[in-house]
C-alpha angles and dihedrals in degrees: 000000000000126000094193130025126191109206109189106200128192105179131030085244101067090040102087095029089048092045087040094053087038100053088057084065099045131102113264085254096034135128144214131225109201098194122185123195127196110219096224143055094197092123106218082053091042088057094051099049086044098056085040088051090078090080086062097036091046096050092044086063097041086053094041090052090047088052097042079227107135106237132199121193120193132182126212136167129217146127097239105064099183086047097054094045087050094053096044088052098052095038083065106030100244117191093209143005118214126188149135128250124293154189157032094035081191098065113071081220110075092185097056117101080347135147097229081052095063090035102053097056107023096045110104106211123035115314115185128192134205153188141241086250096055099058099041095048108102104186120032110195096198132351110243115215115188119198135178077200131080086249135037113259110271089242104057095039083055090053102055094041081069101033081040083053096040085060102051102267104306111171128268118216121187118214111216114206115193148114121257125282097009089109102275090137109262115191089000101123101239119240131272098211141045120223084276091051095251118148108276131178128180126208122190130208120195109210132175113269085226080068091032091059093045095087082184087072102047101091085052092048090045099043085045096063093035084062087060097062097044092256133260137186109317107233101195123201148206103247096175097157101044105117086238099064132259109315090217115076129139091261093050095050088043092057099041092050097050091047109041117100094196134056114294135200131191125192120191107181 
C-alpha cells in the first residue's frame, strides 16, 4: 500500500514494534525511513543524544533484517520536532508517516504544543497514528471502523483490507453511528464482502442527534459499541464532509486514546 514509510522514533522501545506494524502496510518492494530527532541544537547536549542515538539506529536494522524490509535510520537534531518530520518527509517523498503519540509528558493534553499535533495537519500525505496497544498486540481477531457516514471513509477501509490481508483474512465490521432516518440504511442487508471480497459485516447503532452533536461524547459512544463486539483493533478515519464535522480532531484522538482498552489506529489522508 506505501512504497515508502517515515517512522519518526523517540525511545529504543517503540523502534522494532513501529517498523514491525509498518512493514505490514508497505509495497512488496517498499522502504522505511526510522528517523530520531533530538529535540534540541544546544551542542554539549547534541553530542550526548547522538552518541546515545546508536541504541535506536542499531535495533531499526536488526528489525529491518528480521523482516527482509530494507530500513533506513536517520538522526537530526532540531527544536522543532514536527518541523523537522515534515521536512524530512517531504525531502524524501514519503507516502505515509506513522507514529504514537508524543510529547510534553508534563502537560494532561498530549496534543497541545505536540509533534503528532503539526504532523497530523500539516503533513501533506497519510499520516497514521497508534497506540501502545496496537504495536504490542500480537493477534487481532476482527478490525473494528467506526463511521458517523452510511459507509466507512475510503482511507481507513483501505487500511484494514491490507492489515485484514496481511492477517490472513479476519473480518472487518464497520460501526455505524447515526440517528434514525438521516441514511444510514436502514433495512438495507449489509454487505459480506469488502471491494477485495474479505469478510465484511456492518452494524449499525441509532443514537439521539442531541448525543450525536456533543463531540465530547464520540470516543464513549464509540468505545461503547466496540465493547460489544468484543472488541478488535479501532481503525479510525478522516470524515471531512460529514455534516458533523471531521471525526478526527485532536480532542477526539486524545479521548479515545486515553480510553480505549484495545489497540487503536488512526489514519488522516
Amino acid at each position: 500500500m506505501y512504497r515508502r514509510l517515515l517512522i519518526p522514533v523517540s525511545e529504543p522501545s517503540e523502534v522494532e514494534p513501529l517498523i514491525r506494524f509498518g512493514a505490514d502496510l508497505l509495497d512488496a518492494d517498499g522502504e522505511i525511513r526510522v528517523l530520531h530527532v533530538i529535540p534540541t541544537t544546544t551542542l554539549p547536549e547534541v553530542t550526548r543524544q547522538w552518541r546515545a542515538s546508536v541504541n535506536l539506529v542499531v535495533p531499526a536494522h536488526e528489525a529491518g533484517a528480521a523482516l527482509d524490509v530494507r530500513v533506513d535510520p536517520e538522526v537530526r537534531a532540531a527544536v522543532d520536532v514536527a518541523a523537522e518530520i515534515l521536512e524530512s518527509a517531504e525531502t524524501h517523498s514519503v507516502d505515509g508517516i506513522m507514529m504514537t503519540l508524543r510529547g510534553d509528558r508534563r502537560s494532561r493534553n498530549p496534543f497541545v504544543g505536540h509533534t503528532a499535533s503539526g504532523v497530523l495537519h500539516h503533513a501533506h500525505c497519510d499520516v497514521m497514528v497508534v497506540n501502545r496497544l496496537a504495536l504490542i498486540e500480537e493477534k487481532v481477531q476482527r478490525i473494528l471502523i467506526p463511521t458517523l457516514s452510511a459507509s466507512a471513509p475510503p482511507k481507513a477501509m483501505r487500511l484494514a483490507e491490507e492489515l485484514a490481508v496481511r492477517r490472513r483474512g479476519i473480518p472487518i465490521m464497520t460501526l455505524a453511528l447515526g440517528a434514525r432516518g438521516e441514511g444510514h440504511g436502514e433495512g438495507v442487508p449489509p454487505p459480506s464482502r469488502s471491494p477485495r471480497g474479505l469478510p465484511l459485516e456492518r452494524r449499525q447503532s441509532f443514537i439521539s442527534k442531541t448525543l450525536l452533536r456533543r463531540r465530547r461524547r464520540l470516543p464513549d459512544l464509540i468505545l461503547r459499541e466496540a465493547a460489544r463486539e468484543r472488541y478488535g483493533l479501532l481503525l479510525v478515519g478522516e470524515e471531512a464532509t460529514h455534516a458533523e464535522g471531521p471525526l478526527l480532531t485532536r480532542r477526539f484522538l486524545e479521548e479515545l486514546f486515553r480510553a480505549a482498552p484495545c489497540p487503536v489506529m488512526a489514519v488522516r489522508g
